[in-house]
C-alpha positions as CSV (number, residue, x, y, z in Angstrom):
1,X,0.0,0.0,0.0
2,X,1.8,3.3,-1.0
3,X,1.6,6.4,0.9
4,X,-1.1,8.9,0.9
5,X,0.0,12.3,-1.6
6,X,-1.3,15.3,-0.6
7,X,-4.1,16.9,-2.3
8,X,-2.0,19.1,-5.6
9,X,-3.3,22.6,-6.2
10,X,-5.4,23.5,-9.1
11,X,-3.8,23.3,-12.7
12,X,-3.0,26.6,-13.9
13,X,-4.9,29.1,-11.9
14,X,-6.1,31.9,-13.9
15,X,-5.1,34.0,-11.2
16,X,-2.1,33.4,-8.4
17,X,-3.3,31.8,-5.1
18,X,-4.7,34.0,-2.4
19,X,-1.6,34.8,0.7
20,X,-4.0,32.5,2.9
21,X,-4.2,29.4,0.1
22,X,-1.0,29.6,-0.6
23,X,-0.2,29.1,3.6
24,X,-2.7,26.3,3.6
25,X,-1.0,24.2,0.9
26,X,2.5,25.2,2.4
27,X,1.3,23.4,5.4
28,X,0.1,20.6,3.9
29,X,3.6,20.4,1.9
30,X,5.6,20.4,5.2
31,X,3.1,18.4,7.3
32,X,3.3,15.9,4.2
33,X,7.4,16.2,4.3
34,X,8.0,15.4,7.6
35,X,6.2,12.3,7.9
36,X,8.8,10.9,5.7
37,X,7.5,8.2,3.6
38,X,7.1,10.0,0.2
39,X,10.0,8.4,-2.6
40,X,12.8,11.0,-3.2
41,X,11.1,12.5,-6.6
42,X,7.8,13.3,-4.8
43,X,9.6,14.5,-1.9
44,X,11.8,17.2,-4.3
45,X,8.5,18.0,-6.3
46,X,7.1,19.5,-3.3
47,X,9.8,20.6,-2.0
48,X,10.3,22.9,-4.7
49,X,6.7,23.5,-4.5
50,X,6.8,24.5,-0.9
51,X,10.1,26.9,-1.6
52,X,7.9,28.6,-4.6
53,X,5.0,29.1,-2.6
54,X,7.6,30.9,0.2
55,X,9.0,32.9,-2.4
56,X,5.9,34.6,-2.8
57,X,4.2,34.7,0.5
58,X,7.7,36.4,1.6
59,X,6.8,38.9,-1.3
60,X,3.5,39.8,-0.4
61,X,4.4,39.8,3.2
62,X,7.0,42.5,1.8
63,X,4.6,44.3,0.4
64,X,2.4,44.5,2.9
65,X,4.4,45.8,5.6
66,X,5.7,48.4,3.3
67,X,2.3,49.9,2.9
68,X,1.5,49.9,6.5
69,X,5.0,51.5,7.2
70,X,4.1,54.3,4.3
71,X,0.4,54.4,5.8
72,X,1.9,55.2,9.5
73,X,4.6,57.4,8.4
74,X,4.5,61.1,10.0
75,X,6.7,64.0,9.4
76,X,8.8,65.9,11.7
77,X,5.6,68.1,12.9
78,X,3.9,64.4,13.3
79,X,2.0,64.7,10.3
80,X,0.8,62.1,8.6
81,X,2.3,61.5,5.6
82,X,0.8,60.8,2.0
83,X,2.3,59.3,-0.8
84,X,1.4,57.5,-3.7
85,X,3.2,53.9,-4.2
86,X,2.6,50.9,-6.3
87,X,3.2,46.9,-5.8
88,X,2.1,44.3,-7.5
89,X,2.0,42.0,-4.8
90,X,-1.8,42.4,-4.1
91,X,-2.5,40.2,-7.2
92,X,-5.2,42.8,-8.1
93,X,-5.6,44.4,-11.7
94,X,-5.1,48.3,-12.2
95,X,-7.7,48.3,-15.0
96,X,-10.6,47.0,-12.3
């Protein structure tokens, strides 16, 4: 009887996977990983999987605390300060 794989994500997501989703599955990679009883190719598949999907959630982590950083910011008279700034971390589309 072979080991149970963990469930894979969808196939080509029209859109990238939300911060949360992409948590979830990086939990099941690592919960899945350190039970140990995956053959080696399996085991590299989502390992690489797992390092992707920790790329990104470091990115959007990234880009979230710069925003609240520029959101807090105040000026020498404690002001708050404005400015615009872009990311494209939010996986949302200018256009809508």
């Amino acid at each position: 009887m072979s080991p149970p794989t963990p469930p894979k994500p969808p196939e080509a997501p029209a859109e990238a996977p939300t911060f949360e989703a992409s948590i979830k599955r990086l939990t099941v990679i690592v919960e899945t990983l350190e039970r140990g009883d995956l053959p080696l190719e399996e085991s590299l598949r989502l390992f690489e999987e797992g390092v992707a999907l920790s790329r990104s959630s470091q990115t959007r982590l990234d880009a979230a605390e710069k925003r609240v950083e520029q959101l807090l910011a105040v000026d020498e008279q404690g002001r708050p300060r404005t400015a615009t700034f872009e990311t494209d971390a939010t996986g949302e589309d200018e256009d809508g």
